[in-house]
C-alpha positions as MATLAB code, in Angstrom:
seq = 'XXXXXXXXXXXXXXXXXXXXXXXXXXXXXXXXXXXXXXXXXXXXXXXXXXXXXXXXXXXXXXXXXXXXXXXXXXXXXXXXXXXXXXXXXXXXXXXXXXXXXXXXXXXXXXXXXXXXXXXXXXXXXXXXXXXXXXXXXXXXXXXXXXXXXXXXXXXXXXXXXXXXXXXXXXXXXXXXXXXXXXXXXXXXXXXXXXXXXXXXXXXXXXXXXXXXXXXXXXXXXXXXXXXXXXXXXXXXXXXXXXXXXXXXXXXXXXXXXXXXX';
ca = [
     127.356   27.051   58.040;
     127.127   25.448   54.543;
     123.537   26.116   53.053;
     121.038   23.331   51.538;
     118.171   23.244   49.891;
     114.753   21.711   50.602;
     115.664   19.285   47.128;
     118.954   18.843   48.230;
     118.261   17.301   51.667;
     114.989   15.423   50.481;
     117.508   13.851   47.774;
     120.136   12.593   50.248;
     118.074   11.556   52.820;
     115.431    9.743   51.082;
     114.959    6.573   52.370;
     117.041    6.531   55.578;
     115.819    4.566   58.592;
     113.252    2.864   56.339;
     115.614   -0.578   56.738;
     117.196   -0.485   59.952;
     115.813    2.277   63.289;
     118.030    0.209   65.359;
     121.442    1.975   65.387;
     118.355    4.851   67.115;
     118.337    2.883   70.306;
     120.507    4.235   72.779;
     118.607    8.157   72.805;
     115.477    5.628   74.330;
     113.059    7.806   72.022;
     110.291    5.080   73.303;
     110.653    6.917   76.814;
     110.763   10.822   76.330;
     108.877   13.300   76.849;
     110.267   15.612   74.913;
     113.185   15.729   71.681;
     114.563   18.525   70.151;
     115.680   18.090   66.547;
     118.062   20.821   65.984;
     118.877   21.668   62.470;
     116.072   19.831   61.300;
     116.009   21.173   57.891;
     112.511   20.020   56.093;
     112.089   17.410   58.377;
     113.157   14.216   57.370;
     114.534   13.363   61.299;
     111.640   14.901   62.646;
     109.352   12.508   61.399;
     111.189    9.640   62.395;
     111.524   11.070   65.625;
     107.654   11.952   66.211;
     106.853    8.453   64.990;
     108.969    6.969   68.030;
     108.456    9.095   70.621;
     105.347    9.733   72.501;
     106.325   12.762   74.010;
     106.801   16.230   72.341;
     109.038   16.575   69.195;
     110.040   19.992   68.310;
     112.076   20.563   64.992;
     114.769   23.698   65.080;
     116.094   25.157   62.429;
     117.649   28.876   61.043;
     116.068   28.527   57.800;
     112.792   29.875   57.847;
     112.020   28.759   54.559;
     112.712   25.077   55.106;
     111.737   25.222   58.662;
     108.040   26.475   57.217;
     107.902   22.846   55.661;
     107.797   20.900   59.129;
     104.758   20.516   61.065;
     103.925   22.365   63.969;
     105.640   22.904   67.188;
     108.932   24.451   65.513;
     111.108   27.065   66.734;
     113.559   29.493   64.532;
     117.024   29.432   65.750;
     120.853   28.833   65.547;
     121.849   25.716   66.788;
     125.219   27.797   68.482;
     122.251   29.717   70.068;
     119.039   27.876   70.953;
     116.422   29.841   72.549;
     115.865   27.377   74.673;
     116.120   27.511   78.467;
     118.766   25.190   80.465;
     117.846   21.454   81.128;
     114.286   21.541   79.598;
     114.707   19.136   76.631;
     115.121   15.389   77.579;
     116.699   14.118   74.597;
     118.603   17.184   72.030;
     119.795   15.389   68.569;
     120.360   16.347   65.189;
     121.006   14.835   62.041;
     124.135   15.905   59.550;
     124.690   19.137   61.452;
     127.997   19.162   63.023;
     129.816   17.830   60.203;
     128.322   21.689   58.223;
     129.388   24.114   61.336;
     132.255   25.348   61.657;
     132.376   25.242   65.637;
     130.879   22.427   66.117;
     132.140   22.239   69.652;
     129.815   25.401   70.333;
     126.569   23.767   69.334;
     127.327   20.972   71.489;
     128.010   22.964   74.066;
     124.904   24.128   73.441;
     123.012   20.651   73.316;
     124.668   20.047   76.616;
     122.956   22.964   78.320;
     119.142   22.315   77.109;
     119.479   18.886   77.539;
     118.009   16.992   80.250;
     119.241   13.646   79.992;
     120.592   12.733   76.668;
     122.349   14.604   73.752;
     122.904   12.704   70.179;
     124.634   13.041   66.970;
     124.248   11.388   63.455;
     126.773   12.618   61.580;
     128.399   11.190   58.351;
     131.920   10.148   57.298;
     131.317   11.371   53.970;
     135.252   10.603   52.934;
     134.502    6.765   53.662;
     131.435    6.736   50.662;
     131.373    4.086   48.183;
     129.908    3.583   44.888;
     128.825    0.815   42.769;
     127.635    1.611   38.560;
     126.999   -0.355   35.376;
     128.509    2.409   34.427;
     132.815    1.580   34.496;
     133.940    5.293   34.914;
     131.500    6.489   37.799;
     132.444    5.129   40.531;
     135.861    6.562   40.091;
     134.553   10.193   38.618;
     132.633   10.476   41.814;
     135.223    9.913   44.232;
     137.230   12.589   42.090;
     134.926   15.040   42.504;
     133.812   13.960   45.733;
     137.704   14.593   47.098;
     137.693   17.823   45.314;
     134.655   19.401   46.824;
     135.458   18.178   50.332;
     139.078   20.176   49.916;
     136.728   23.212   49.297;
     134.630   22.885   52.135;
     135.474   24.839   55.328;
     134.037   22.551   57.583;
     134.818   18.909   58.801;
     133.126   16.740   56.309;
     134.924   13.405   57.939;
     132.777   14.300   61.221;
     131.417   10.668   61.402;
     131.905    9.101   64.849;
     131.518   12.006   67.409;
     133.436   10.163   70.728;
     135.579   12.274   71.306;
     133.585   15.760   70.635;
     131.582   14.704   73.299;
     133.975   13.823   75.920;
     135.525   17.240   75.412;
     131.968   18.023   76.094;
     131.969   16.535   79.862;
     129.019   13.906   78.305;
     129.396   10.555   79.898;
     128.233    7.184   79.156;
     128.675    7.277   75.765;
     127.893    5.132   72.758;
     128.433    4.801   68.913;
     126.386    2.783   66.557;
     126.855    2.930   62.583;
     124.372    2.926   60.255;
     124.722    2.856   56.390;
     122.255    4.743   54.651;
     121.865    2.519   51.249;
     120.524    4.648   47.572;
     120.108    3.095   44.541;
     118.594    3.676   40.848;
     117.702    0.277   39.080;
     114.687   -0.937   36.938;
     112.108    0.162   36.617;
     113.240    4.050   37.193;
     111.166    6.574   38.953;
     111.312    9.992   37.988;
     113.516   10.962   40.642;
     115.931    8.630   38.922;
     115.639   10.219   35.533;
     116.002   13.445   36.720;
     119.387   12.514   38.821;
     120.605   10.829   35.449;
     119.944   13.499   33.261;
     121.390   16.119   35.614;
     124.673   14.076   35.193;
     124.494   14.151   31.544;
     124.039   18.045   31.358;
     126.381   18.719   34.160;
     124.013   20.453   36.270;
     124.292   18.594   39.382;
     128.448   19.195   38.822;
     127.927   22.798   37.791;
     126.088   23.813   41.382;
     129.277   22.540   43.124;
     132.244   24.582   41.057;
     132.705   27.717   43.271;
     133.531   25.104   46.721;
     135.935   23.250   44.129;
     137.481   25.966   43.368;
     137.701   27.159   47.025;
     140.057   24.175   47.367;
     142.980   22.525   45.309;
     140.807   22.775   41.849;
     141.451   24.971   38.739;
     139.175   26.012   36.007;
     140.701   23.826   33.693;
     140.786   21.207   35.684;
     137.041   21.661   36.678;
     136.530   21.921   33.340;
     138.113   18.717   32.178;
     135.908   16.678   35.170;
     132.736   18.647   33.820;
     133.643   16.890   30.346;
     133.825   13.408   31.961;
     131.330   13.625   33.985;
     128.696   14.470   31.076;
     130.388   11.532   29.110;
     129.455    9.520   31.613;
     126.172   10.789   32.245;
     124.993   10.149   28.412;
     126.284    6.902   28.904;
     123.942    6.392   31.976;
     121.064    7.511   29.849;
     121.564    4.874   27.040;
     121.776    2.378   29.569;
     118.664    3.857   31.278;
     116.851    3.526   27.788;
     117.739   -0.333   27.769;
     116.710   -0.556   31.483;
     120.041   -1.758   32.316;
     121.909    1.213   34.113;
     122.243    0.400   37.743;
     123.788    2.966   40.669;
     124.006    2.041   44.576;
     125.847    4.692   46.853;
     126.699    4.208   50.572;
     126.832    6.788   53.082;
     128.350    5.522   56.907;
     126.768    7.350   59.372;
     127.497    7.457   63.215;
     125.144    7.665   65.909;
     126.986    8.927   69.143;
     124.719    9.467   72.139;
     125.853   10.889   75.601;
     124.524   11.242   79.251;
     124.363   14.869   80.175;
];
């Protein structure tokens, strides 16, 4: 399974379900007793999931150190492997898990067996992600470098809608709602922003992704020569930034597939 870290997912999935809960609907959080979140990282699902439910939320994860940063009840474990007990959960999600496992078939499998009534999946298309700058060459240097990580990876990264996973599955009744998780940097910055910008004008943010480019179709050189760019473009950001006119908005389409065990 690819790794994160606690910055990483706190980054990427700041903000979501703040707009729109409603593409949530069909796992009927309103009604259960108990939800697993498995893979729950630091959190960020859990919360959103204890806030709706009035049952029991427990978060699952195989990270003890990012598990340690979720409240209490939590359980260690692989989400191929739950140490849970057959049919005990009532509603088993997770959030941007399937799309980093290599089986993902397994863990469902898995979500299947715990589950009670209902087993869900948000997973993102992250091939279908769009990009907006003041900024004319980022849009296309991050869809360049966004293809040439995702030929490194050696998982799915196009997961997205989850249908048919789940039919294989022997889930019935099932449903898909999209939701578009929206980021953006504009005036007046916060120092999350500055620190995003400046990591693109050193690189940095680039730099921590070279080895899975180079897993794929990417060579040094060429690695190289999109390290250049990017830090062009990045300095660029940061003059805009000190005129307060530098503007970014990203979109990430996410699906949410639910099932009847």
């Amino acid at each position: 399974m690819r790794r994160f870290t606690a910055e990483y997912l706190e980054q990427t999935r700041r903000g979501m379900w703040e707009d729109s809960q409603a593409a949530l609907a069909a796992l009927r959080l309103d009604e259960a007793k108990t939800v697993l979140d498995v893979g729950a990282g630091t959190g960020e699902l859990t919360r959103i999931l204890r806030e709706n439910s009035p049952g029991q939320v427990l978060s699952l994860d195989a990270d003890r150190s990012l598990l340690s940063q979720t409240e209490t009840p939590r359980l260690l474990g692989d989400a191929t492997r739950l140490p849970v007990a057959d049919s005990v959960v009532e509603v088993v999600v997770c959030q941007a898990l399937l799309v980093n496992l290599p089986t993902p078939a397994a863990a469902l499998d898995e979500f299947v067996r715990v589950a009670q009534s209902r087993v869900g999946a948000i997973e993102p298309d992250n091939s279908a992600v769009t990009v907006e700058s003041t900024v004319p060459a980022e849009p296309a240097l991050m869809a360049s470098a966004r293809r040439r990580y995702l030929c490194g990876v050696q998982t799915d990264p196009t997961f997205g809608d989850g249908r048919e996973l789940f039919e294989h599955a022997g889930l019935d009744a099932i449903t898909v709602q999209r939701y578009d998780h929206h980021q953006s940097i504009e005036p007046p910055y916060s120092d999350t922003a500055f620190e995003a910008v400046r990591r693109k004008a050193t690189g940095a943010g680039l730099k921590t992704r070279r080895e899975t480019m180079l897993a794929g179709n990417t060579t040094a050189e060429q690695f190289d020569q999109l390290r250049e760019a990017w830090r062009a473009m990045g300095r660029t950001a940061v003059e805009q930034m000190r005129n307060q006119e530098y503007c970014y908005s990203e979109t990430v389409p996410f699906y949410v597939t639910v099932g009847h065990v």
